[in-house]
N, CA, C and O of each residue as an XYZ file, in Angstrom:
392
protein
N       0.853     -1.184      0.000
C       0.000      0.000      0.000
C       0.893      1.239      0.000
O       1.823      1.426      0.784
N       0.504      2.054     -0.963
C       1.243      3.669     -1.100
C       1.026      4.578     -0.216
O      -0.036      5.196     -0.133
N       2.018      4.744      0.530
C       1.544      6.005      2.304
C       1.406      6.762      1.585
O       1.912      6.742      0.463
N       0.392      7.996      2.208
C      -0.118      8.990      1.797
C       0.845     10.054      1.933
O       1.188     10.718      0.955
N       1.307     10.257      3.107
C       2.474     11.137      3.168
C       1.670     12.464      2.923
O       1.747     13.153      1.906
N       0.777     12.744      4.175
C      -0.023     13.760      4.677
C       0.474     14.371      5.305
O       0.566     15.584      5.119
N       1.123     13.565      6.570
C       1.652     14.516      7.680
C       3.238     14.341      7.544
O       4.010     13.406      7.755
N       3.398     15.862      7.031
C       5.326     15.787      6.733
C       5.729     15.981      8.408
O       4.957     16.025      9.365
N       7.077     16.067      8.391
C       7.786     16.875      9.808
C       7.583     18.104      9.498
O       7.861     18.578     10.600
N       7.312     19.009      8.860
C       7.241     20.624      9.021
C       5.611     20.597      8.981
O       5.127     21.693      9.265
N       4.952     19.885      8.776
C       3.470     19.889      9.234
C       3.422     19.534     10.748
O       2.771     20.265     11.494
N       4.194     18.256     11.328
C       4.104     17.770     12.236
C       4.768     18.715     13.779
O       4.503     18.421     14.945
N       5.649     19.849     13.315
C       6.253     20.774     14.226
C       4.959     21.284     14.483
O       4.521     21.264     15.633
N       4.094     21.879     13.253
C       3.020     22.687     13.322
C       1.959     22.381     13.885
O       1.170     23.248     14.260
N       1.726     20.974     14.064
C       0.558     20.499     14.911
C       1.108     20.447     16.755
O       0.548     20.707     17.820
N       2.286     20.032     16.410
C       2.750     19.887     17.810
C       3.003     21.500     18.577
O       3.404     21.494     19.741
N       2.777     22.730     17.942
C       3.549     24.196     18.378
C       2.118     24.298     17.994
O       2.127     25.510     17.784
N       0.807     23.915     17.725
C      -0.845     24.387     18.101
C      -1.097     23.701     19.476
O      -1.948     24.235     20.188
N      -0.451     22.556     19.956
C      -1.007     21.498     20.384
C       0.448     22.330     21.722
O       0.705     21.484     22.578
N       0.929     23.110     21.851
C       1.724     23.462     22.667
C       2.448     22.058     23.429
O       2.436     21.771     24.626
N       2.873     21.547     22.644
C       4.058     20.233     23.300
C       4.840     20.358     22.560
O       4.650     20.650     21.379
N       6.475     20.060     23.379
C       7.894     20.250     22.638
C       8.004     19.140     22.062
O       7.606     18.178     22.718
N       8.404     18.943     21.068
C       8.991     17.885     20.307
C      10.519     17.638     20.096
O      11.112     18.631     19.675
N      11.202     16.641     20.279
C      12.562     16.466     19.035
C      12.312     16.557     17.817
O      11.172     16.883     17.487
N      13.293     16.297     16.837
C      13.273     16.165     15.752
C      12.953     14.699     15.508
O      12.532     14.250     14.442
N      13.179     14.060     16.523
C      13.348     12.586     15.967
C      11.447     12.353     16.640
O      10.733     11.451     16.203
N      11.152     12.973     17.299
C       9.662     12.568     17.432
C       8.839     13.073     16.650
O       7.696     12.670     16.434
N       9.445     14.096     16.125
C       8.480     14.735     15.451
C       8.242     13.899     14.053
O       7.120     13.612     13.637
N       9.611     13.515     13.319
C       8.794     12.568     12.285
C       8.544     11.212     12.427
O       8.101     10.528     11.505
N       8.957     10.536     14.179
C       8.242      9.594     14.631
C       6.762      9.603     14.542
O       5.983      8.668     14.364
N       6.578     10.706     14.686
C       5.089     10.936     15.286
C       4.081     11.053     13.685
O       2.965     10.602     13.427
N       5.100     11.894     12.804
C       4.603     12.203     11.404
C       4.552     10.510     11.001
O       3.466     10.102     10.591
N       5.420      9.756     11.081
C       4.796      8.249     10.303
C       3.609      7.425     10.967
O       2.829      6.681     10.373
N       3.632      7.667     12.092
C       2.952      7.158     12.709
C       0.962      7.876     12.502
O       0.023      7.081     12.561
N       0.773      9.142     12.316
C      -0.175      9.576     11.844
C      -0.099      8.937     10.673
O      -0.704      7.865     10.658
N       0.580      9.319      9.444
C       0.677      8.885      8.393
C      -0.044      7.060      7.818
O      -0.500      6.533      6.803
N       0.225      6.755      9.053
C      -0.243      4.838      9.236
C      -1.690      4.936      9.465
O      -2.410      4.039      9.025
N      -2.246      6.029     10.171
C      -2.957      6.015     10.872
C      -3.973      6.258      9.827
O      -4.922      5.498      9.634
N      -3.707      7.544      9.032
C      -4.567      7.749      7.908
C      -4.463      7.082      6.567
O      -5.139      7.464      5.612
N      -3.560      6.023      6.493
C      -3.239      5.032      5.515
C      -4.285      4.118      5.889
O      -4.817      3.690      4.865
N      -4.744      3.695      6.819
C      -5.979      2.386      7.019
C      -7.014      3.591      6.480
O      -7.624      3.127      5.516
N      -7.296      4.516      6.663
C      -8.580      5.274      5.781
C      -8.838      4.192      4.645
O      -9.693      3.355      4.354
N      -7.587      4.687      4.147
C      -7.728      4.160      2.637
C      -8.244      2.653      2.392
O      -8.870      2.352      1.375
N      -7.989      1.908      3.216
C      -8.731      0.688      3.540
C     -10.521      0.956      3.306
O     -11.250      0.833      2.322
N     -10.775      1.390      4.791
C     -11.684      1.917      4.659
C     -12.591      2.263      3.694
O     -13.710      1.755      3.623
N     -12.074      3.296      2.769
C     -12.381      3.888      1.796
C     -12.908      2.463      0.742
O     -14.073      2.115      0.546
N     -11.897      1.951      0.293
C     -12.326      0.327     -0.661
C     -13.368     -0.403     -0.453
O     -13.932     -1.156     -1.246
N     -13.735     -0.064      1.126
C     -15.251     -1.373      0.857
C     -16.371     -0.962      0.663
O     -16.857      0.054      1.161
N     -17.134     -2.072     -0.433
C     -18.736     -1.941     -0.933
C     -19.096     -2.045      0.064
O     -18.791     -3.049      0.709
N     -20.210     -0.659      0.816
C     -20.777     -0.464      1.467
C     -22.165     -0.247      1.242
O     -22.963      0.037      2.135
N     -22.530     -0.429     -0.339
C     -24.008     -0.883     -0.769
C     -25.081     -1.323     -0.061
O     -25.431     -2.502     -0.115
N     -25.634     -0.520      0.588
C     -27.207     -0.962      1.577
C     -26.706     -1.399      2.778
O     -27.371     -2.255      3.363
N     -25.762     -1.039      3.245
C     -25.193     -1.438      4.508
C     -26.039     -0.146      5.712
O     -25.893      1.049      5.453
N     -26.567     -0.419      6.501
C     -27.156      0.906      7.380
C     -26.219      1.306      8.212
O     -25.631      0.569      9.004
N     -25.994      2.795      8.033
C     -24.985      3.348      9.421
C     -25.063      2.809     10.479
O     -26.036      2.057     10.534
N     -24.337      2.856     11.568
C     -23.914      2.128     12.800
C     -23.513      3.444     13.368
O     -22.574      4.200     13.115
N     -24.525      3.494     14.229
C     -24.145      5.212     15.611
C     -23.352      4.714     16.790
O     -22.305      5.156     17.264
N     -24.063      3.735     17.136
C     -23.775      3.160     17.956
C     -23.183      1.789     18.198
O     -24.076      0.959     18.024
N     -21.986      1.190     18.545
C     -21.433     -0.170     18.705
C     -22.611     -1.131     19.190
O     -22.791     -2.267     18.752
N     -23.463     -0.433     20.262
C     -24.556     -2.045     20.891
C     -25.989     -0.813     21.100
O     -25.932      0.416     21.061
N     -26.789     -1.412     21.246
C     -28.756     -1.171     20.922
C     -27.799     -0.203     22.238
O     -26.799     -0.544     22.869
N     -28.972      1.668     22.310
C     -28.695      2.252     23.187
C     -30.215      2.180     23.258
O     -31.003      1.990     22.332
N     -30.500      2.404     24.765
C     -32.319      2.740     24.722
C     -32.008      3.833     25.714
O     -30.882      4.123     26.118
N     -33.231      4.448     26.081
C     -33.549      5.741     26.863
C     -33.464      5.236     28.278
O     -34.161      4.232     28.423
N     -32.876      5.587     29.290
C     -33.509      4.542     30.582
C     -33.852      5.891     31.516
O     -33.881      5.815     32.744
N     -34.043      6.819     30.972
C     -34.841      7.985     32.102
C     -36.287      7.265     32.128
O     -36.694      6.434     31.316
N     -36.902      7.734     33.148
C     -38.393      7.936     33.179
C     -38.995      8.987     32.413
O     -38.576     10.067     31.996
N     -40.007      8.428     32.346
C     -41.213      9.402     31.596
C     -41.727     10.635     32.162
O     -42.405     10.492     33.180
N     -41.500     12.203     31.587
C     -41.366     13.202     32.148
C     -43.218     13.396     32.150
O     -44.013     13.463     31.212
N     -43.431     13.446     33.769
C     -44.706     13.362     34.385
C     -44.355     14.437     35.546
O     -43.388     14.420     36.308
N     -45.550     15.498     35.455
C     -45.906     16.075     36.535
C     -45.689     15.294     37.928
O     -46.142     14.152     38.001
N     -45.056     15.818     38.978
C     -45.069     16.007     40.077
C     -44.820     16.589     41.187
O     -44.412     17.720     40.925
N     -44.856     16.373     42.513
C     -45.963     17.968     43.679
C     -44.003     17.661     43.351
O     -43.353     16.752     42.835
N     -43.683     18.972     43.985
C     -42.629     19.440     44.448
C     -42.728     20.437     45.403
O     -43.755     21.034     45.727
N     -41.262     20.633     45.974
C     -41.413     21.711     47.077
C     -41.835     22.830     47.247
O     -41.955     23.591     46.287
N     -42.166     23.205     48.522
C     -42.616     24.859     48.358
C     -41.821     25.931     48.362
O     -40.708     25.677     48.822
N     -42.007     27.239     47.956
C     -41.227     27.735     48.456
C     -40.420     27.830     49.976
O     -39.204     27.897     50.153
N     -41.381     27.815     50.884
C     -41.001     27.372     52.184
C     -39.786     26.433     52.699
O     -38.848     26.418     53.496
N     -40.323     25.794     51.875
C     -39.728     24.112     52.126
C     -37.968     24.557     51.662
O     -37.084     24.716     52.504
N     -37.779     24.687     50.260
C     -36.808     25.147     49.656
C     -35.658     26.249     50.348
O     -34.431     26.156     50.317
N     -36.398     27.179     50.897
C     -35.705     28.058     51.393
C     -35.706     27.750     52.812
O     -34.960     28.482     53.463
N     -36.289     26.937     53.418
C     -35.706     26.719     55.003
C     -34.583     26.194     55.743
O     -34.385     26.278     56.956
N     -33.746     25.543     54.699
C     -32.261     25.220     55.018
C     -31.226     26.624     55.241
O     -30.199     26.763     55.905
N     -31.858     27.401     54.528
C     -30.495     28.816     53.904
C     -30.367     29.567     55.659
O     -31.124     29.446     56.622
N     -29.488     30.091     55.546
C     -28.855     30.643     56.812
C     -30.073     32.067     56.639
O     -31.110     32.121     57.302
N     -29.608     33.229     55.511
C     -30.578     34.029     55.528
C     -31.465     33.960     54.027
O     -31.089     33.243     53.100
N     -32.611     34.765     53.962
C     -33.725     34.685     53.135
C     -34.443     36.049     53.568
O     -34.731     36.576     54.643
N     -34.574     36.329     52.366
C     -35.282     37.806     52.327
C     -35.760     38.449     50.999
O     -35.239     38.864     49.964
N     -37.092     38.322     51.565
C     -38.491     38.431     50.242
C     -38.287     37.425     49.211
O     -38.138     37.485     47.991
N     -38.335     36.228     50.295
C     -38.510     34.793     49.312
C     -37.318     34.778     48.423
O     -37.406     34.731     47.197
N     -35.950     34.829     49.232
C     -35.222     34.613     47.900
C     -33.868     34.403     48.532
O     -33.577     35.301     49.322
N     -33.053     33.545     48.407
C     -31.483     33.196     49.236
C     -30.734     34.513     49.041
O     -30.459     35.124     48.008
N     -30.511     34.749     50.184
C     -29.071     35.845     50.254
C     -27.474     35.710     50.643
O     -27.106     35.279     51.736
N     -26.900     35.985     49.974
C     -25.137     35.017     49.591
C     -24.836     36.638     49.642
O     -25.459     37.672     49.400
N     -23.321     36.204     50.166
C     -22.237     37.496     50.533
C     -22.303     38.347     49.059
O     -23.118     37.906     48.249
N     -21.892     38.959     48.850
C     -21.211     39.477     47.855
C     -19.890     39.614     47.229
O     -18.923     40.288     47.583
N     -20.015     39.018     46.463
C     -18.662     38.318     45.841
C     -17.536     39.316     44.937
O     -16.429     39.005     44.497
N     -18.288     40.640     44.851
C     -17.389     41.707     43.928
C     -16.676     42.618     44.607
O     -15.988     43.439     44.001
């Protein structure tokens, strides 16, 4: 198979100096063949008849496992605000933070 030879070393400085990590020289086109492999199986990829095949989102069946969004009583205001240290005109009062 013909490598694509996408990711050079002067591409690969450039991802690594976005990606703010130092590189050697010798990692850097370690790192360039090694992408390079990486986007070489694409090309695999790319070759198979995929004719009526249905997308795949998901590896295994996902289902919903919440409950069913149904009305119910909840607290009162009362209720809610009777833990807070202070409260004033129905409403939590916190230091001021500025």
């Amino acid at each position: 198979m013909e490598s694509l030879k996408i990711v050079s070393k002067d591409r690969m400085a450039r991802l690594a100096y976005l990606a703010r990590i130092e590189l050697s020289e010798g990692e850097k086109a370690e790192l360039a063949a090694q992408l390079n492999r990486i986007l070489d199986s694409f090309k695999d990829l790319d070759s198979l008849d995929l004719e009526g095949v249905e997308p795949t989102y998901h590896a295994i069946n996902v289902t919903n496992i919440l409950r069913e969004d149904e009305e119910r009583p909840c607290l009162s205001q009362e209720e809610s605000l009777s833990p807070a240290k202070k409260v004033e005109k129905g409403f939590f009062v916190a230091p001021k933070i500025v």
